[in-house]
C-alpha positions as CSV (number, residue, x, y, z in Angstrom):
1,X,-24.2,-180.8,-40.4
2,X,-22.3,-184.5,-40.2
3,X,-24.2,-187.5,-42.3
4,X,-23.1,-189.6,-38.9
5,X,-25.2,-187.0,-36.8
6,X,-28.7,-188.0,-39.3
7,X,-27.8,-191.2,-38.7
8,X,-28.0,-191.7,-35.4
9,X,-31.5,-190.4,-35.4
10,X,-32.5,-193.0,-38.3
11,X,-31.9,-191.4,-41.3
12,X,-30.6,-194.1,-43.9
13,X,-27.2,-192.8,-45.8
14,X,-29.5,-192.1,-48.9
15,X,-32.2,-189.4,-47.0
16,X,-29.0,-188.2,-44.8
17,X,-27.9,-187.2,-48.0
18,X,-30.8,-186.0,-49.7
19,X,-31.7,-183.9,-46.9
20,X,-28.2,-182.2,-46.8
21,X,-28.4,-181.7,-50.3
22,X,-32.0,-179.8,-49.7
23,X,-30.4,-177.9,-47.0
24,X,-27.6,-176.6,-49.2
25,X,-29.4,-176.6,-52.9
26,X,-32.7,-175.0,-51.6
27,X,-36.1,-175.8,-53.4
28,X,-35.0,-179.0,-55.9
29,X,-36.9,-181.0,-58.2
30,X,-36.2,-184.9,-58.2
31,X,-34.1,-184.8,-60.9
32,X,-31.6,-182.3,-59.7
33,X,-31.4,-184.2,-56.2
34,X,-30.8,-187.5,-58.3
35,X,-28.7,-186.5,-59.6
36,X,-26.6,-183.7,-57.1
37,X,-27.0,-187.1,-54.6
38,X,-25.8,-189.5,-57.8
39,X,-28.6,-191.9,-56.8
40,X,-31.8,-193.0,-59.6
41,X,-35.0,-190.9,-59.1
42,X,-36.5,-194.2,-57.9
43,X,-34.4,-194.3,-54.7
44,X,-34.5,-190.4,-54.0
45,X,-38.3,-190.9,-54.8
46,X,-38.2,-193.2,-52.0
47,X,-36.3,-191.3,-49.2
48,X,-38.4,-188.4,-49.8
49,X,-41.0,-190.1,-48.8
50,X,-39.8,-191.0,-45.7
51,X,-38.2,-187.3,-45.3
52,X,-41.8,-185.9,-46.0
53,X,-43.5,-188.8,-43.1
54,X,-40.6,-187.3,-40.7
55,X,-42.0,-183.9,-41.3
56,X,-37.9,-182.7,-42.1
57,X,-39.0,-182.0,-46.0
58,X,-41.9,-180.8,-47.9
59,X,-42.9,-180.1,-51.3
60,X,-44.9,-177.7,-53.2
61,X,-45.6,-177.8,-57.5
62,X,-44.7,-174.8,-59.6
63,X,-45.5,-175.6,-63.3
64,X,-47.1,-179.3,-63.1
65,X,-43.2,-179.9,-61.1
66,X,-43.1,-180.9,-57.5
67,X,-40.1,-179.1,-55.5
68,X,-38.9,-180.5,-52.4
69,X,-37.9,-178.1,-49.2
70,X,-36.2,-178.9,-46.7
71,X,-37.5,-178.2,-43.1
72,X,-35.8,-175.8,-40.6
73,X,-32.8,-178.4,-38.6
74,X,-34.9,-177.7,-35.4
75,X,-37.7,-179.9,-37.0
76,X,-35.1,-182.6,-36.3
77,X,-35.7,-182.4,-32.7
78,X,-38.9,-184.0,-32.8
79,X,-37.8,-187.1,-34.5
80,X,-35.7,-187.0,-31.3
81,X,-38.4,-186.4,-29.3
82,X,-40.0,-189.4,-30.7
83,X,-36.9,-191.7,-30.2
84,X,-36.8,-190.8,-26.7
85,X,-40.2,-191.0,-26.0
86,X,-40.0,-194.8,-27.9
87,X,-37.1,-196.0,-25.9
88,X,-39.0,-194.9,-22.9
């Protein structure tokens, strides 16, 4: 999957990245996306969020550590869904 392809359904360049980097790593901590990504923990922190509120990435704690999944790519249809329905 293309970064350019995320972007033109509103991912930034940071959570286009971050969510490839779920896709291909699997279950990550922050840390190991921070750093995989080469952004601070703050930022990816930040695009999670937004990944988790557009329903593409979700988390689950093993050992008092969150891990962040990323969704199926057909989840991405509904943000496009969405867009659609918005320009509507």
């Amino acid at each position: 999957m293309d970064i350019s392809l995320l972007k033109k359904i509103g991912f930034s360049d940071k959570s286009a990245k971050i969510y490839l980097a779920l896709l291909s790593l699997g279950p990550s901590s922050v840390r190991k996306l921070a750093e995989y990504c080469e952004l601070n923990r703050g930022t990816t922190y930040d695009a999670l969020k937004w990944l988790q509120e557009s329903a593409v990435v979700s988390f689950y704690e093993k050992e008092k550590k969150q891990f962040f999944v990323a969704e199926h790519p057909d989840k991405l249809k509904g943000i496009i869904r969405n867009k659609e329905e918005e320009l509507s």
